[in-house]
GUVO-478069 format. One line per 10 residues: number of its first residue (from 1); their letters; for each residue x, y, z of N, C-alpha, C. Coordinates in Angstrom, 1 decimal. Layout:
NUM	A	X,Y,Z,X,Y,Z,X,Y,Z; ...
% end
This chain:
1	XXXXXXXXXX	-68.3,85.6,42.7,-67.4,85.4,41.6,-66.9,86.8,41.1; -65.9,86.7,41.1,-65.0,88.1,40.7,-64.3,87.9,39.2; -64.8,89.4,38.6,-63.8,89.4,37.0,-63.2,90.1,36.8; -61.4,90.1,36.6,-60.8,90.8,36.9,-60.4,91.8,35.2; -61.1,92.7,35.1,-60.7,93.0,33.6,-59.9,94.1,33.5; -58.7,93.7,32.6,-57.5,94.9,32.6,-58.0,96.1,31.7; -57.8,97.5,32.6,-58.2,98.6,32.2,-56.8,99.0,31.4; -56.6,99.8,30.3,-55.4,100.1,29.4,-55.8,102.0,29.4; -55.1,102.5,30.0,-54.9,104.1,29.6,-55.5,105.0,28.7; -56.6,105.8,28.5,-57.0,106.5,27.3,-55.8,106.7,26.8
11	XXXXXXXXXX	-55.8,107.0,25.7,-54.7,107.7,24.5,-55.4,108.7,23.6; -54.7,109.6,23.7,-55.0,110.8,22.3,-54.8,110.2,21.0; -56.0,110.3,20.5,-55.5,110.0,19.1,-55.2,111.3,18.0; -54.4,111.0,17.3,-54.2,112.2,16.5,-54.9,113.0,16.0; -55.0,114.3,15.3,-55.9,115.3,14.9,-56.4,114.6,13.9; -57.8,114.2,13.3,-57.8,114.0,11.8,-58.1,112.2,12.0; -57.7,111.5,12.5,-57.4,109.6,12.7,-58.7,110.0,13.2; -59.4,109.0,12.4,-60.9,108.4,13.0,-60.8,107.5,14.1; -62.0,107.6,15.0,-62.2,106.9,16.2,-61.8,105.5,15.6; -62.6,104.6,14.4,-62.9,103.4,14.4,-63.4,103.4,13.3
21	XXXXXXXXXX	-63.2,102.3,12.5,-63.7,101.8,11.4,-65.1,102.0,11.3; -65.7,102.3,10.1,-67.2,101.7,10.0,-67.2,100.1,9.9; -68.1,99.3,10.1,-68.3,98.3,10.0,-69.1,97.8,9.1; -70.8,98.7,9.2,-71.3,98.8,7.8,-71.8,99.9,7.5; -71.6,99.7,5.8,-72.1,100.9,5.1,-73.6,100.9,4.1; -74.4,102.3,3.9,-75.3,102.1,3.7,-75.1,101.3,2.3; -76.3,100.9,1.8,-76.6,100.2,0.2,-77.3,101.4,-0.3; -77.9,102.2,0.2,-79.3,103.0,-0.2,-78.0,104.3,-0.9; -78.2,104.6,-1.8,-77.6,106.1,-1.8,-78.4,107.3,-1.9; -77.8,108.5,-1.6,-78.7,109.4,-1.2,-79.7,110.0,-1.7
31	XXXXXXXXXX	-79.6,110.2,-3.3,-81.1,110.5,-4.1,-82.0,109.2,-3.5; -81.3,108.1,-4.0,-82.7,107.1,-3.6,-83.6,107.3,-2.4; -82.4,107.5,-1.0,-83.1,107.1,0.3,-83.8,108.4,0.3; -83.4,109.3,-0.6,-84.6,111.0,-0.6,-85.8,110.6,-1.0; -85.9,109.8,-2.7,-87.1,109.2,-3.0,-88.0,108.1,-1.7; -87.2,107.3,-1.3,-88.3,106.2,-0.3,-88.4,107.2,0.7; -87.7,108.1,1.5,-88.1,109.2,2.1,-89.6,110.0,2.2; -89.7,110.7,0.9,-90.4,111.0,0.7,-92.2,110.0,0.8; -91.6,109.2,0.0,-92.8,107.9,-0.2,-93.0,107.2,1.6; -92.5,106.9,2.1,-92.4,106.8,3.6,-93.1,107.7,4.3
41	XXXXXXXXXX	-93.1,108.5,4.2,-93.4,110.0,5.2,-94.9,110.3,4.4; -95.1,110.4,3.1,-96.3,110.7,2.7,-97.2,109.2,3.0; -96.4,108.3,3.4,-97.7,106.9,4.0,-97.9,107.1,5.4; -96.8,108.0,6.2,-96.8,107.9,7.4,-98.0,108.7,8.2; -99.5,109.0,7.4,-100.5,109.6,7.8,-101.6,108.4,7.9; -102.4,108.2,9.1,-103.1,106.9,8.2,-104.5,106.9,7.7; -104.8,108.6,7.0,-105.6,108.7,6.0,-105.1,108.2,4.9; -104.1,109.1,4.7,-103.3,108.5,3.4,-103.0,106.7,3.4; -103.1,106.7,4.2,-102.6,105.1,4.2,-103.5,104.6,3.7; -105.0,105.0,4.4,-105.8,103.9,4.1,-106.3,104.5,2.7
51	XXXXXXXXXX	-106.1,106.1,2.5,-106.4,106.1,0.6,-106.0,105.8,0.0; -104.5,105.2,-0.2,-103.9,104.3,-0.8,-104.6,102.7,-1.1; -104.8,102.5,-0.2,-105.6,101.3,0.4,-106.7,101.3,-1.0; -107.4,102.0,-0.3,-108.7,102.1,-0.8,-108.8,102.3,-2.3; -107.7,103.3,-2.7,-107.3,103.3,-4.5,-106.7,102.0,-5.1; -105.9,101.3,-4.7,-105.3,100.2,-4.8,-106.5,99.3,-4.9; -107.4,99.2,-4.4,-108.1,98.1,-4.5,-109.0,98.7,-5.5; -109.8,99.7,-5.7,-110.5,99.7,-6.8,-109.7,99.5,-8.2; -110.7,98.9,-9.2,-110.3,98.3,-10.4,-109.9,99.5,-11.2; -110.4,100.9,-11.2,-110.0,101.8,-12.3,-109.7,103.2,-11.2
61	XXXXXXXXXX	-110.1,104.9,-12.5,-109.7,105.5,-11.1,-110.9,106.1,-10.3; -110.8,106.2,-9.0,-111.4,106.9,-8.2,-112.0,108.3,-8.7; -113.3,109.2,-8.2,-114.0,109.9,-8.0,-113.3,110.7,-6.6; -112.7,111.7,-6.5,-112.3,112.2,-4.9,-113.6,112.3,-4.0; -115.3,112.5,-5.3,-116.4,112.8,-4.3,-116.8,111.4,-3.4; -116.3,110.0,-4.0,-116.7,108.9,-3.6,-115.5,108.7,-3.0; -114.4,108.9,-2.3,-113.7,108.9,-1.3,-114.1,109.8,-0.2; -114.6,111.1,-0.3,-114.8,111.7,1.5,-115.9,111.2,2.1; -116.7,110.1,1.4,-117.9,109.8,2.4,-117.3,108.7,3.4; -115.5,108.2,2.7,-115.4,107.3,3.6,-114.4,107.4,4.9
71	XXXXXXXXXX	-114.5,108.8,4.9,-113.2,109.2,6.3,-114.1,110.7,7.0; -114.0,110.8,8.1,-114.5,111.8,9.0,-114.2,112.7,9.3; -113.7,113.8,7.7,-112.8,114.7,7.3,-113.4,115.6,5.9; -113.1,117.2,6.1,-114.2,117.8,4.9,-112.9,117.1,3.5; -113.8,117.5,2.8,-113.1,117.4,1.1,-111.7,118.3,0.8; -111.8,119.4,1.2,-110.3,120.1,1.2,-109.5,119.3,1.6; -109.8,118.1,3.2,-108.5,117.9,3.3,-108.2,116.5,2.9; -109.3,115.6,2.3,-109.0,114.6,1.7,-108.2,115.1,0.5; -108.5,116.2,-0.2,-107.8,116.7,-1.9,-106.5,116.9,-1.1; -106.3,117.2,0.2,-104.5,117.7,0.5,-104.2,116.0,0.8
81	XXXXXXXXXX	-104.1,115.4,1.0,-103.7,113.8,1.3,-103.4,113.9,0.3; -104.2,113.7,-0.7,-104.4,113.1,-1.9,-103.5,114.0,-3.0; -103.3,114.9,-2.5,-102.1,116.4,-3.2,-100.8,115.7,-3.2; -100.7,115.5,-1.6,-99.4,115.0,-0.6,-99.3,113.5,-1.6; -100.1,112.8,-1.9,-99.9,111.1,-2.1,-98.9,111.5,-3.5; -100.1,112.4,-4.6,-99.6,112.8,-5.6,-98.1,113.1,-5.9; -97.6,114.3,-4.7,-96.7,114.9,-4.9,-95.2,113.9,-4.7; -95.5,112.7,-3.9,-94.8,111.9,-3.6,-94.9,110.5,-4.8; -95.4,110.6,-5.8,-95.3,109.6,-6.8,-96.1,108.7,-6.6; -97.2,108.7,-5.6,-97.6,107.2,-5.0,-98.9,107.1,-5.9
91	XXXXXXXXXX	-99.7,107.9,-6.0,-100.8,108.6,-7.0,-100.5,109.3,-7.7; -101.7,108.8,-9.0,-101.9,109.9,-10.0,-103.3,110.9,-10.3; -103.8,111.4,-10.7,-105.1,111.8,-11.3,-105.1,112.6,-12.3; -106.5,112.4,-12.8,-107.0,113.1,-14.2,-108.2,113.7,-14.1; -108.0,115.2,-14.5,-109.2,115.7,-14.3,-110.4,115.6,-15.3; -111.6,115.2,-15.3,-112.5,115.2,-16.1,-113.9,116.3,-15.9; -114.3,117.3,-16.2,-114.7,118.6,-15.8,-114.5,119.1,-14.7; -115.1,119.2,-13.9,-115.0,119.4,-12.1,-114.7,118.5,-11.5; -114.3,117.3,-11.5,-113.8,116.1,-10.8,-112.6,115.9,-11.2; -111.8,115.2,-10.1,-110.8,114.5,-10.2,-110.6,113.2,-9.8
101	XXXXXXXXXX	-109.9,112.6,-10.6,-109.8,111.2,-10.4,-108.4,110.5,-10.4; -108.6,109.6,-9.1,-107.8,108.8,-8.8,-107.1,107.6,-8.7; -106.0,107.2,-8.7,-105.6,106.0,-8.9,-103.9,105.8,-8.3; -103.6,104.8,-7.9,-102.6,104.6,-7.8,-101.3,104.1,-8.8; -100.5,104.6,-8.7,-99.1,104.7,-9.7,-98.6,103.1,-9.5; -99.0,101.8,-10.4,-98.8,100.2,-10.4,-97.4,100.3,-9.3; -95.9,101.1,-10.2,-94.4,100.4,-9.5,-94.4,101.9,-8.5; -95.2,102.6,-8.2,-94.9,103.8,-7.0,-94.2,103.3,-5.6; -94.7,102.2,-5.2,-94.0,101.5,-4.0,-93.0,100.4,-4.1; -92.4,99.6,-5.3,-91.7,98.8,-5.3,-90.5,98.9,-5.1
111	XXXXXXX	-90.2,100.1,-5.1,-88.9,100.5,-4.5,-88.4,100.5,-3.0; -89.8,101.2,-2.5,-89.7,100.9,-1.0,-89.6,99.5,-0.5; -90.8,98.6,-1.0,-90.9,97.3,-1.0,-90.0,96.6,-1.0; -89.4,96.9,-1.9,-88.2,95.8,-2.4,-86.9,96.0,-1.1; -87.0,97.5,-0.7,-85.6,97.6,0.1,-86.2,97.2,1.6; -87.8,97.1,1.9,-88.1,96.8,3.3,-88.1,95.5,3.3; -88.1,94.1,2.2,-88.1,92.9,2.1,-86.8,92.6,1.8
% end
């Protein structure tokens, strides 16, 4: 079975005349997709992932000392996750003498949420 399809001549298009329409455009605009950006990328580790995890589910805030017994990683670098989570809005903490404590920020992800559902 043979299809015979008519070939039509490249053409120049003018200096400046776009190829072609967009068809669609974003909804996100650019501060925002900077914010879920950010929040994306600081989940995109999956320590941090699972510290989120793990803050999210406790009832009040975390101890950072009772978070490194649960990852196979010193304390400096649980405190940089946990810097990174911070710096991205997803966490908060409060220091109370030598400790810090942790918690997750309730609407920190609903933004993402809402635009991946």
């Amino acid at each position: 079975m043979s299809v015979d399809l008519e070939l039509s001549p490249k053409t120049k298009r003018a200096p400046g005349e776009p190829c072609c329409e967009p068809v669609v455009y974003p909804d996100v605009q650019r501060e925002q997709a900077t914010r879920m950006a950010q929040v994306a990328k600081a989940l995109g580790d999956p320590v941090r992932l699972q510290l989120v995890d793990v803050l999210r589910k406790h009832a009040g805030k975390v101890c950072v000392c009772e978070l490194v017994p649960l990852f196979d990683i010193a304390q400096p670098t649980v405190s940089h996750h946990l810097k990174v989570l911070r710096e991205a809005g997803i966490v908060g903490s409060e220091r109370q003498g030598l400790w810090a404590y942790y918690f997750v920020i309730p609407d920190a992800l609903n933004e993402l949420a809402a635009w991946l559902g």
